[in-house]
Gaussian input, Z-matrix of N, CA and C with variables (Angstrom, degrees):
# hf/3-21g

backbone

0 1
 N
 C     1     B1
 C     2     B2     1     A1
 N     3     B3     2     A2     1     D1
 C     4     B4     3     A3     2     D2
 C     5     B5     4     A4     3     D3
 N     6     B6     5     A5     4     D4
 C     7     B7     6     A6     5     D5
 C     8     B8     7     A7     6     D6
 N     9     B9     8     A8     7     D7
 C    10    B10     9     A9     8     D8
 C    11    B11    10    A10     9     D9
 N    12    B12    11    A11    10    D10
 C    13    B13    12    A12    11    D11
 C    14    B14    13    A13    12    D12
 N    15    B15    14    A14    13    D13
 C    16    B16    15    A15    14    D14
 C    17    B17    16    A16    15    D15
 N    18    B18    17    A17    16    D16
 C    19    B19    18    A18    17    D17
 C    20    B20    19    A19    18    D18
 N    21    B21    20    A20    19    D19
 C    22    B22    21    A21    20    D20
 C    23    B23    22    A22    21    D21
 N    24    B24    23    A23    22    D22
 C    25    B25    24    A24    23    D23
 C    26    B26    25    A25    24    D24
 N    27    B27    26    A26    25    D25
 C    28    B28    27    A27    26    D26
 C    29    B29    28    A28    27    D27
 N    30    B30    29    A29    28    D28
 C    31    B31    30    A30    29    D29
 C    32    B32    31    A31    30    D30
 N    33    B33    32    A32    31    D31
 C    34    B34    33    A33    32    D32
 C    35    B35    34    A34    33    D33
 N    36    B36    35    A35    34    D34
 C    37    B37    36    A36    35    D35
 C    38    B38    37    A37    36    D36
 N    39    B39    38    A38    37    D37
 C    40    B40    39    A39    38    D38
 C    41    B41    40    A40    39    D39
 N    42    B42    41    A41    40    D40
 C    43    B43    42    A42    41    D41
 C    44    B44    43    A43    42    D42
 N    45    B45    44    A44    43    D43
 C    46    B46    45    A45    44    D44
 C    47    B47    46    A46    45    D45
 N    48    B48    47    A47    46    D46
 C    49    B49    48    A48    47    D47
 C    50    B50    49    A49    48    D48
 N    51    B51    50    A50    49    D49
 C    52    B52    51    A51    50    D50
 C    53    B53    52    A52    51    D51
 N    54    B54    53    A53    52    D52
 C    55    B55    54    A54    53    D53
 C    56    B56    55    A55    54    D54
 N    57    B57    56    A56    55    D55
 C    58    B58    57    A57    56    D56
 C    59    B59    58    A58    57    D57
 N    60    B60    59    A59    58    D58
 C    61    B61    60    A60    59    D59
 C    62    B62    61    A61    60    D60
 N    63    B63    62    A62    61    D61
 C    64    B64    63    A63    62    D62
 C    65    B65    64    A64    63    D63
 N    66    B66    65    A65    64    D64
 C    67    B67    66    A66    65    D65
 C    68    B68    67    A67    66    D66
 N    69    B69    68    A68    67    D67
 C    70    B70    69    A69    68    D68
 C    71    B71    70    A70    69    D69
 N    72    B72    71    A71    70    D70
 C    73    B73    72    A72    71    D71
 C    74    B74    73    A73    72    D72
 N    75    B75    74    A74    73    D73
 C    76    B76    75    A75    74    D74
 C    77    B77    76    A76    75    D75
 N    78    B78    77    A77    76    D76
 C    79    B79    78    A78    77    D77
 C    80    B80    79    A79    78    D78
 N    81    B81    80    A80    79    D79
 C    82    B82    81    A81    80    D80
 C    83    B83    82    A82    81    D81
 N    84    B84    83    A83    82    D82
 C    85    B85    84    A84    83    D83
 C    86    B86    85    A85    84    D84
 N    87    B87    86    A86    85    D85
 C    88    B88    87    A87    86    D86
 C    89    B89    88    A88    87    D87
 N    90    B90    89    A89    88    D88
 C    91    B91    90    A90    89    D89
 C    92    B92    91    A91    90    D90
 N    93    B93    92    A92    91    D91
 C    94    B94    93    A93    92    D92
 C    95    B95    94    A94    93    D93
 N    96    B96    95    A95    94    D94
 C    97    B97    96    A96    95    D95
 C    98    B98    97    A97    96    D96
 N    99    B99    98    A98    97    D97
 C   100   B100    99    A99    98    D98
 C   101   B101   100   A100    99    D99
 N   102   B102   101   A101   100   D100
 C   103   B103   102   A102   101   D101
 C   104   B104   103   A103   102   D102
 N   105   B105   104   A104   103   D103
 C   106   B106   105   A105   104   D104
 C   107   B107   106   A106   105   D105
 N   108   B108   107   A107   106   D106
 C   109   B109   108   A108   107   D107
 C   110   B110   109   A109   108   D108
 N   111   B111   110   A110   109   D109
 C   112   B112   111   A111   110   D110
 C   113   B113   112   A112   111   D111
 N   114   B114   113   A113   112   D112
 C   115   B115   114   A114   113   D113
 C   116   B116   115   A115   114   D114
 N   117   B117   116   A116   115   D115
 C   118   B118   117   A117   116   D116
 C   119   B119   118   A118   117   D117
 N   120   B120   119   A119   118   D118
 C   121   B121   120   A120   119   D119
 C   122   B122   121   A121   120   D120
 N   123   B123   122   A122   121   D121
 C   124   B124   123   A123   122   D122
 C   125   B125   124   A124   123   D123
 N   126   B126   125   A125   124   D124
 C   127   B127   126   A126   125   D125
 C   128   B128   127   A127   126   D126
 N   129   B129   128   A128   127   D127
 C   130   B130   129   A129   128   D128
 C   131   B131   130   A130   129   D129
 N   132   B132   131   A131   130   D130
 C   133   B133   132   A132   131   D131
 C   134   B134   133   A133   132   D132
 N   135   B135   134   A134   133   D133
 C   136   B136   135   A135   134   D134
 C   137   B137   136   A136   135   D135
 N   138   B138   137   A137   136   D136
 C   139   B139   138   A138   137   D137
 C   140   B140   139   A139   138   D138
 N   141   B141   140   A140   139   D139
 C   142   B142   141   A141   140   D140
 C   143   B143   142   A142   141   D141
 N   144   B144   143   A143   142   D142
 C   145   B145   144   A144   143   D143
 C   146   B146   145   A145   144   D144
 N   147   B147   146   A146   145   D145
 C   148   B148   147   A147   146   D146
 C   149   B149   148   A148   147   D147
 N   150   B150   149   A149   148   D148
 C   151   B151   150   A150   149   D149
 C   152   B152   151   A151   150   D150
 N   153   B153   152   A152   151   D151
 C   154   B154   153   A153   152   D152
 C   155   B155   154   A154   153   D153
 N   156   B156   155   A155   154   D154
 C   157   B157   156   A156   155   D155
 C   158   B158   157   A157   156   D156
 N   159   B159   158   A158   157   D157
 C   160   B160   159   A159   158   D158
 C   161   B161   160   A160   159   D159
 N   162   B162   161   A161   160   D160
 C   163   B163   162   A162   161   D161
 C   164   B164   163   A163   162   D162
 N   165   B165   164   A164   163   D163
 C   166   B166   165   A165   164   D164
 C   167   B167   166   A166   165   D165
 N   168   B168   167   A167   166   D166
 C   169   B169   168   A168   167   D167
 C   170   B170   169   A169   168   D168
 N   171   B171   170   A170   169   D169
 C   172   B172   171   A171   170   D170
 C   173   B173   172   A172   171   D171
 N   174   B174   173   A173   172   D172
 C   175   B175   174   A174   173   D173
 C   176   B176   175   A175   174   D174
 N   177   B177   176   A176   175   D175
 C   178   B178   177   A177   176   D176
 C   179   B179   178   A178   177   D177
 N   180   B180   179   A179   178   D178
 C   181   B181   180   A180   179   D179
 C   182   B182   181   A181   180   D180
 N   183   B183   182   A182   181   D181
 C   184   B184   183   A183   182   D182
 C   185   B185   184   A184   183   D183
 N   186   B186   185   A185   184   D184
 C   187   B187   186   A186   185   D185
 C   188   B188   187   A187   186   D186
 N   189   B189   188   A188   187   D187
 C   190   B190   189   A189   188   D188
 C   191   B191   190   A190   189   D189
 N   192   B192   191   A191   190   D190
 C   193   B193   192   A192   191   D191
 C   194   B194   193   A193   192   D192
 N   195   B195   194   A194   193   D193
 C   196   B196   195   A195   194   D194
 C   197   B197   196   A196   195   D195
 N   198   B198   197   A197   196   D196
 C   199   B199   198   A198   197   D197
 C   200   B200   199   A199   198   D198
 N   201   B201   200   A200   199   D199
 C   202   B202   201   A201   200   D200
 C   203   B203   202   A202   201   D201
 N   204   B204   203   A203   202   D202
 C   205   B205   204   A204   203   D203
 C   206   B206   205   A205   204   D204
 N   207   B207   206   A206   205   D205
 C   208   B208   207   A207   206   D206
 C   209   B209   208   A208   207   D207
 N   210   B210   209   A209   208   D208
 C   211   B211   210   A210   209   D209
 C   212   B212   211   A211   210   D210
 N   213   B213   212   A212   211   D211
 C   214   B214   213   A213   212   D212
 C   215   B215   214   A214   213   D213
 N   216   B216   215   A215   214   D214
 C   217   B217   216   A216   215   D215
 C   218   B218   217   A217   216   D216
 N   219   B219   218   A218   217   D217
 C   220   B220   219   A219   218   D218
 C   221   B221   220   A220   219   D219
 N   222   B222   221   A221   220   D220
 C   223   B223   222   A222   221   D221
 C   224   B224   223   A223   222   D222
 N   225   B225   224   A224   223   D223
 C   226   B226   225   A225   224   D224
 C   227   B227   226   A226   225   D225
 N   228   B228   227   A227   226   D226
 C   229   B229   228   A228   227   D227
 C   230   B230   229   A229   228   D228
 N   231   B231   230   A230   229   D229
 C   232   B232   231   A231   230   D230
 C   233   B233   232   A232   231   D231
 N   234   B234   233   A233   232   D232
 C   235   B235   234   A234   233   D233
 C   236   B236   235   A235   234   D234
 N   237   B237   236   A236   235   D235
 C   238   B238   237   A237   236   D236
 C   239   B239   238   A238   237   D237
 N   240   B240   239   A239   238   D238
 C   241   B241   240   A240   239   D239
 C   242   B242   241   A241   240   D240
 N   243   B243   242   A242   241   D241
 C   244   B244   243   A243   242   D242
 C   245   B245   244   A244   243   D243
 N   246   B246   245   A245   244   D244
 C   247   B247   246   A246   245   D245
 C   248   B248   247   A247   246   D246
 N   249   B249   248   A248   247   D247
 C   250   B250   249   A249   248   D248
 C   251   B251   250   A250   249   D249
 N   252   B252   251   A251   250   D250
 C   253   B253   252   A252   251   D251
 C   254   B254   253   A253   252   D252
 N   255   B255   254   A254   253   D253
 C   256   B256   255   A255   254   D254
 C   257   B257   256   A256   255   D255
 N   258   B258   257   A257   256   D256
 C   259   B259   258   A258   257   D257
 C   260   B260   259   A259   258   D258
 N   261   B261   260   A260   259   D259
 C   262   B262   261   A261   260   D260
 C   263   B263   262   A262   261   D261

   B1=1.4452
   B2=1.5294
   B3=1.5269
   B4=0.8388
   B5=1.6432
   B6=1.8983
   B7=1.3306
   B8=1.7815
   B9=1.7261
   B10=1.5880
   B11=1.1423
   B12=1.8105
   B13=1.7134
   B14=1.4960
   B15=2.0285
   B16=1.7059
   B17=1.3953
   B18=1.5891
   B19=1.4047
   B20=1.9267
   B21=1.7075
   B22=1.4943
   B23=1.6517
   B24=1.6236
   B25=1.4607
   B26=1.4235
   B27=1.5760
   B28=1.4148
   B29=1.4243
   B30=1.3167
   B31=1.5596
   B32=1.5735
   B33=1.2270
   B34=1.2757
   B35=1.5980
   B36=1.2716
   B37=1.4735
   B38=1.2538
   B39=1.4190
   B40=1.4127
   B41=1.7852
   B42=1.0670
   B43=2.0174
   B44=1.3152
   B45=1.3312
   B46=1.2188
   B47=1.6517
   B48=1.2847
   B49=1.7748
   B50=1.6733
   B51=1.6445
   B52=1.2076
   B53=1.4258
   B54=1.5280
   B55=1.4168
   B56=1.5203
   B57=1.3211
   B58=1.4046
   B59=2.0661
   B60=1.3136
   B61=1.6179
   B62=1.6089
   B63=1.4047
   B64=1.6592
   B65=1.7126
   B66=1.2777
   B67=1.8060
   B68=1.7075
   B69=1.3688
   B70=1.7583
   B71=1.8957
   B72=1.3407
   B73=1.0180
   B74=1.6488
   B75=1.7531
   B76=1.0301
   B77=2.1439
   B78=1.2526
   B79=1.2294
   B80=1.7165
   B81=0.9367
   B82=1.7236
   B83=1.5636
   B84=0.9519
   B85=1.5513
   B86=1.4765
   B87=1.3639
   B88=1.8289
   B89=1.8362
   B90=1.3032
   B91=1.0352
   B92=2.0560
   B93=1.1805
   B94=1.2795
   B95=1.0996
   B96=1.7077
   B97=1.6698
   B98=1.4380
   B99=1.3105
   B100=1.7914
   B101=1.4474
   B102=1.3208
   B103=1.4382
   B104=1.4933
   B105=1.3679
   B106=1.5956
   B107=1.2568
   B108=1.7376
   B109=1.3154
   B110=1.7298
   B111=1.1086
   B112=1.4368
   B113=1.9589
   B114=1.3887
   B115=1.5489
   B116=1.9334
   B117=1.0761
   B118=1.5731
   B119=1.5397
   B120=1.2388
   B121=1.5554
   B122=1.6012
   B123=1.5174
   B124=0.9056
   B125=1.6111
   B126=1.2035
   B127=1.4329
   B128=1.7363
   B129=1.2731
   B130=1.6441
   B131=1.3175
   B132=1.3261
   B133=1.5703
   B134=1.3374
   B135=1.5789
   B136=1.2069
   B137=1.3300
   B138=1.6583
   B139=1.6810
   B140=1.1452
   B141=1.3705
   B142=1.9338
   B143=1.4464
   B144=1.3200
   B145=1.2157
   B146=1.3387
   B147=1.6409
   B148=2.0629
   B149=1.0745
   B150=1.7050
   B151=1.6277
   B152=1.5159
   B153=1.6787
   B154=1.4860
   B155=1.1072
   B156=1.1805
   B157=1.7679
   B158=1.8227
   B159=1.5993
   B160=1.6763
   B161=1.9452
   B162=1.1998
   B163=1.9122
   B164=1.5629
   B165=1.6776
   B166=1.5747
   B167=0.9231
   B168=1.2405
   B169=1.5622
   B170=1.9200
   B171=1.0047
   B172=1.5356
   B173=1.8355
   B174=1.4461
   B175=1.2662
   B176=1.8167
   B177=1.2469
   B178=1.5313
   B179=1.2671
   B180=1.4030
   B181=1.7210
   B182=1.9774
   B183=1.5160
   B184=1.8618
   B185=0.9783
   B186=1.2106
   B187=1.4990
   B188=1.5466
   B189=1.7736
   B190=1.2291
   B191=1.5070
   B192=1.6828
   B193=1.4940
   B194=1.6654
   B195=1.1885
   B196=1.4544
   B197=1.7153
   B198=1.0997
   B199=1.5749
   B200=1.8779
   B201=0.8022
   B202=2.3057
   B203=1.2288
   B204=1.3303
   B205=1.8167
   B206=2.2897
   B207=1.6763
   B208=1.0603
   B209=1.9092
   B210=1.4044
   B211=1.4763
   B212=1.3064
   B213=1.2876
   B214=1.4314
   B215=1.8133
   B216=1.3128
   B217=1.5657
   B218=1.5210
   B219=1.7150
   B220=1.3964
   B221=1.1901
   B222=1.1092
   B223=1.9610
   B224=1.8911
   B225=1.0400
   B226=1.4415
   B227=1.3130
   B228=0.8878
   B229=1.6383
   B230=1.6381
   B231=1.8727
   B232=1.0523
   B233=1.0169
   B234=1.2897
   B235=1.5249
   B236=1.4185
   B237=1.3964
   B238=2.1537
   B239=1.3276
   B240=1.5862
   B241=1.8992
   B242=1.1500
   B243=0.8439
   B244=1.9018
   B245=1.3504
   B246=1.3391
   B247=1.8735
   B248=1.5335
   B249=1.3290
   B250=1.5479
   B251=1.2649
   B252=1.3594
   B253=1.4952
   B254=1.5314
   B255=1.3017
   B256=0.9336
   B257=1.8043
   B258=1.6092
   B259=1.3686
   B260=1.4154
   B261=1.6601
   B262=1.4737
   B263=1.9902
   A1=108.34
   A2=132.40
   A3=155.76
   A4=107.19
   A5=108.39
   A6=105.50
   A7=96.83
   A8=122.00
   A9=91.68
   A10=95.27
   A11=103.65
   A12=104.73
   A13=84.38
   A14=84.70
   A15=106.66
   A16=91.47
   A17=114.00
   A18=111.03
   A19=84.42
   A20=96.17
   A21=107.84
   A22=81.44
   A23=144.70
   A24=116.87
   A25=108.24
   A26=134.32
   A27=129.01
   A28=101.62
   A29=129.73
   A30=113.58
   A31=92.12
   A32=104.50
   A33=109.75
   A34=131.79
   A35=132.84
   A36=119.25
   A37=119.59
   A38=131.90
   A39=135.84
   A40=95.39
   A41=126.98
   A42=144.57
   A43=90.70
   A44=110.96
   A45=138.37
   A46=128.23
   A47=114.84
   A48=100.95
   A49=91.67
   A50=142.64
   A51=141.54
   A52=88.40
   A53=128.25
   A54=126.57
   A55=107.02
   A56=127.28
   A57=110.14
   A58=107.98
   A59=77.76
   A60=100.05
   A61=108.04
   A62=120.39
   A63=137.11
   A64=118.84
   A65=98.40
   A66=83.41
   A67=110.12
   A68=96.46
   A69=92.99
   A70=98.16
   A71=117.73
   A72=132.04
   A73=98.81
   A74=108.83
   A75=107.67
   A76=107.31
   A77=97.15
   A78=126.19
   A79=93.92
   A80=115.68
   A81=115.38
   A82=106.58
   A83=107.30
   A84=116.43
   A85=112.52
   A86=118.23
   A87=122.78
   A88=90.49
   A89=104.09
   A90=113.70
   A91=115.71
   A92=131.99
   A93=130.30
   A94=137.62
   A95=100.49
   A96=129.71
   A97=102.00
   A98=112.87
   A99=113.38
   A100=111.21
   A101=109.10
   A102=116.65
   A103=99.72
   A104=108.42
   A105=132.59
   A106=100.04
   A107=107.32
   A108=133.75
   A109=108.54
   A110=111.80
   A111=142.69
   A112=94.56
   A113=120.81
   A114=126.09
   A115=78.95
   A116=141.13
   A117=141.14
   A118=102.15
   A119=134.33
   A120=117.13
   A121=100.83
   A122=112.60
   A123=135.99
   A124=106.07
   A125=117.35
   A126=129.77
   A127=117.38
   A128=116.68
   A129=135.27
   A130=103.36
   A131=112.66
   A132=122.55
   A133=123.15
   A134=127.50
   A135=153.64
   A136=116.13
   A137=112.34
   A138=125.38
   A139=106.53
   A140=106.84
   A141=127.70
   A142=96.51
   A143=133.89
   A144=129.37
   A145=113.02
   A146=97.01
   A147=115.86
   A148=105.14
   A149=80.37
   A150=87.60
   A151=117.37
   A152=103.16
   A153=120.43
   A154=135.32
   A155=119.11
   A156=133.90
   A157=80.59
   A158=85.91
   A159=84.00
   A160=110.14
   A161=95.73
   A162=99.89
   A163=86.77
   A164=94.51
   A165=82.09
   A166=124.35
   A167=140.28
   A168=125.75
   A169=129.29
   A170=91.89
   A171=84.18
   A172=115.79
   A173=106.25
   A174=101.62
   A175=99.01
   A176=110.53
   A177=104.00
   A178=131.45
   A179=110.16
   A180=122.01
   A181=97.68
   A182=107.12
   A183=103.84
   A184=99.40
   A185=140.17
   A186=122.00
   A187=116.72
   A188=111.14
   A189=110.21
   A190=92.24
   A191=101.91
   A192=113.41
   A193=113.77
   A194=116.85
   A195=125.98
   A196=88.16
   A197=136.07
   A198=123.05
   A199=81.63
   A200=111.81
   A201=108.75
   A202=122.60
   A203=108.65
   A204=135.22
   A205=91.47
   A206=113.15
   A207=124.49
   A208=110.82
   A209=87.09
   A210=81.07
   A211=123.84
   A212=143.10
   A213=161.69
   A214=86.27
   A215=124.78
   A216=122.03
   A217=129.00
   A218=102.65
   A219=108.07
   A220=95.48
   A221=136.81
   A222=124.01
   A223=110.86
   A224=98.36
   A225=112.68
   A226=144.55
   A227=134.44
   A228=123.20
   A229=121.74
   A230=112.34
   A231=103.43
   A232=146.93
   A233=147.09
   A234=156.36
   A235=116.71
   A236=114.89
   A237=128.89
   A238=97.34
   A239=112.06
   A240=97.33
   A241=125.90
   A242=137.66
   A243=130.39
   A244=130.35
   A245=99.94
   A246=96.30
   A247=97.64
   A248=143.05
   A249=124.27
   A250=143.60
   A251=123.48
   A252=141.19
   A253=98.94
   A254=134.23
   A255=138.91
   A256=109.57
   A257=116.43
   A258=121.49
   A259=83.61
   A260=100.74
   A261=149.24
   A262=85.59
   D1=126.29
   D2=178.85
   D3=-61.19
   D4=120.36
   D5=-163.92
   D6=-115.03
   D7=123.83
   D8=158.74
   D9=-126.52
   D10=174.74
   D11=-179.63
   D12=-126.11
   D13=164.92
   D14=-176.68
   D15=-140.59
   D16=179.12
   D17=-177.58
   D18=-139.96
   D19=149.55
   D20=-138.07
   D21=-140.06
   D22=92.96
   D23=178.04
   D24=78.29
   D25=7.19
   D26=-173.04
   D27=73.16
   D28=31.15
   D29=173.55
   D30=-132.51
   D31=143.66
   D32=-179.40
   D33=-94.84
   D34=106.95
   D35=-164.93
   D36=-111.91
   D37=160.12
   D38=-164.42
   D39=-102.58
   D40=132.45
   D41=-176.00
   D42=-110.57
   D43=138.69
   D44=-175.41
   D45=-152.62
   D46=104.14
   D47=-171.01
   D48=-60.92
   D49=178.74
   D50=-120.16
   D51=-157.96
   D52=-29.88
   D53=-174.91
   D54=65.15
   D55=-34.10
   D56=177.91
   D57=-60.74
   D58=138.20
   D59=176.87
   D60=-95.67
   D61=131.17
   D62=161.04
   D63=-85.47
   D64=179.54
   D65=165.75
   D66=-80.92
   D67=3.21
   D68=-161.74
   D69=-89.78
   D70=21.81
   D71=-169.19
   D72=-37.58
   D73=118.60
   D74=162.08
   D75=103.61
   D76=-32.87
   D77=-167.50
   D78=-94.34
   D79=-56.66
   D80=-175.59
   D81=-133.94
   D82=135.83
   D83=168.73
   D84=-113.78
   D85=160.59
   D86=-178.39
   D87=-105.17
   D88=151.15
   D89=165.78
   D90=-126.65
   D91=127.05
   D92=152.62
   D93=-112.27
   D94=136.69
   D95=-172.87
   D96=-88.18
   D97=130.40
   D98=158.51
   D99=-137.63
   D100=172.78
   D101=174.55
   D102=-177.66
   D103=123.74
   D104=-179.76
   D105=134.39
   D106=-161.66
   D107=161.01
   D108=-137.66
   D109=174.67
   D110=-176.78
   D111=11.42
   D112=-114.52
   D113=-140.60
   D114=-87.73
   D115=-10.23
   D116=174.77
   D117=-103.16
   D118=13.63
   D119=167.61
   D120=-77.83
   D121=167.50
   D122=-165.88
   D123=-151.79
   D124=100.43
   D125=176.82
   D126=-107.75
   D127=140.37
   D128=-158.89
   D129=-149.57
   D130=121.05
   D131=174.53
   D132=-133.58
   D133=129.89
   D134=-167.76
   D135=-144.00
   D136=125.69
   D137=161.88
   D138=-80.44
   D139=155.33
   D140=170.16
   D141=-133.35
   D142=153.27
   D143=119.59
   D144=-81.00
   D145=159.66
   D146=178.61
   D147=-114.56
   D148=140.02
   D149=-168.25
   D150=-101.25
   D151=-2.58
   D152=159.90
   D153=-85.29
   D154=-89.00
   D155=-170.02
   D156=-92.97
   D157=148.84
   D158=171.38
   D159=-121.60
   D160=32.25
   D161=173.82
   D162=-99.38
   D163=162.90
   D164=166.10
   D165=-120.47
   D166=19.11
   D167=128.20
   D168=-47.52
   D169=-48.97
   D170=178.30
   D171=-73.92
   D172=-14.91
   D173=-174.36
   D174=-80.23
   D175=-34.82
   D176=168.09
   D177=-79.61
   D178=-14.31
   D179=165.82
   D180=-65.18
   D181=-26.63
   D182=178.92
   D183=-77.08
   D184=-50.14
   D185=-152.83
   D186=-68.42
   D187=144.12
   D188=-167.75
   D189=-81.18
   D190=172.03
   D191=172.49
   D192=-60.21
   D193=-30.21
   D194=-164.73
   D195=-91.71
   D196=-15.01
   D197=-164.33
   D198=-103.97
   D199=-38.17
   D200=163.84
   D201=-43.07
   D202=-58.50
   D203=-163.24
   D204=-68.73
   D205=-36.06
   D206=-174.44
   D207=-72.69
   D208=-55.72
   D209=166.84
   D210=-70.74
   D211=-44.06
   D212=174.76
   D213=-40.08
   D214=-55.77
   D215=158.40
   D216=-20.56
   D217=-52.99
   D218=-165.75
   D219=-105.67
   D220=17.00
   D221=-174.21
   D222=-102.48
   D223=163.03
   D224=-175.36
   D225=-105.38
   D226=108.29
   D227=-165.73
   D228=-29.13
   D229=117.74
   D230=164.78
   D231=-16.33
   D232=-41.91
   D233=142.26
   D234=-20.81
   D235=-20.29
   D236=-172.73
   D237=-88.87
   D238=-14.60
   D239=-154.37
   D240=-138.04
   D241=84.05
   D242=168.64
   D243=0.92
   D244=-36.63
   D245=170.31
   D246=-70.41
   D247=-84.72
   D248=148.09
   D249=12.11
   D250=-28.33
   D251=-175.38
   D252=54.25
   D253=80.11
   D254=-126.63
   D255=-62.25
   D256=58.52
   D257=-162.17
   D258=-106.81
   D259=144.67
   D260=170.45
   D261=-70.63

């Protein structure tokens, strides 16, 4: 799985498409943000649909860095989400 990082507030986080599949298969993908390790990670999760390529690697190889930093905006603490296992 294809990893990039952005910096969000001067902190730097690792982007990750999420592999969990919806019914919107294809239609929306999850994406996850982290930054730390072990009992200090910090996980954040947000869907997009693409409005290009519709695999999702290449649809996240499209997205600009600034269209990341935007979603990374609207996403939610791991604990909301299943791609997450919804752990604190």
């Amino acid at each position: 799985m294809p990893t990039r990082k952005i910096r969000v507030d001067g902190e730097e986080w690792s982007v990750a498409t999420s592999g969990f599949v919806t019914q919107y298969d294809q239609d929306e993908y999850g994406l996850l943000f982290t930054r730390g390790t072990g009992d200090a990670r910090e996980i954040r999760v947000t869907r997009y649909s693409p409005l290009g390529a519709r695999s999702r690697e290449a649809s996240f190889a499209e997205l600009p860095d600034e269209k990341l930093v935007e979603l990374f905006e609207q996403s939610q603490p791991g604990f909301t989400s299943p791609e997450a296992g919804y752990s604190r």
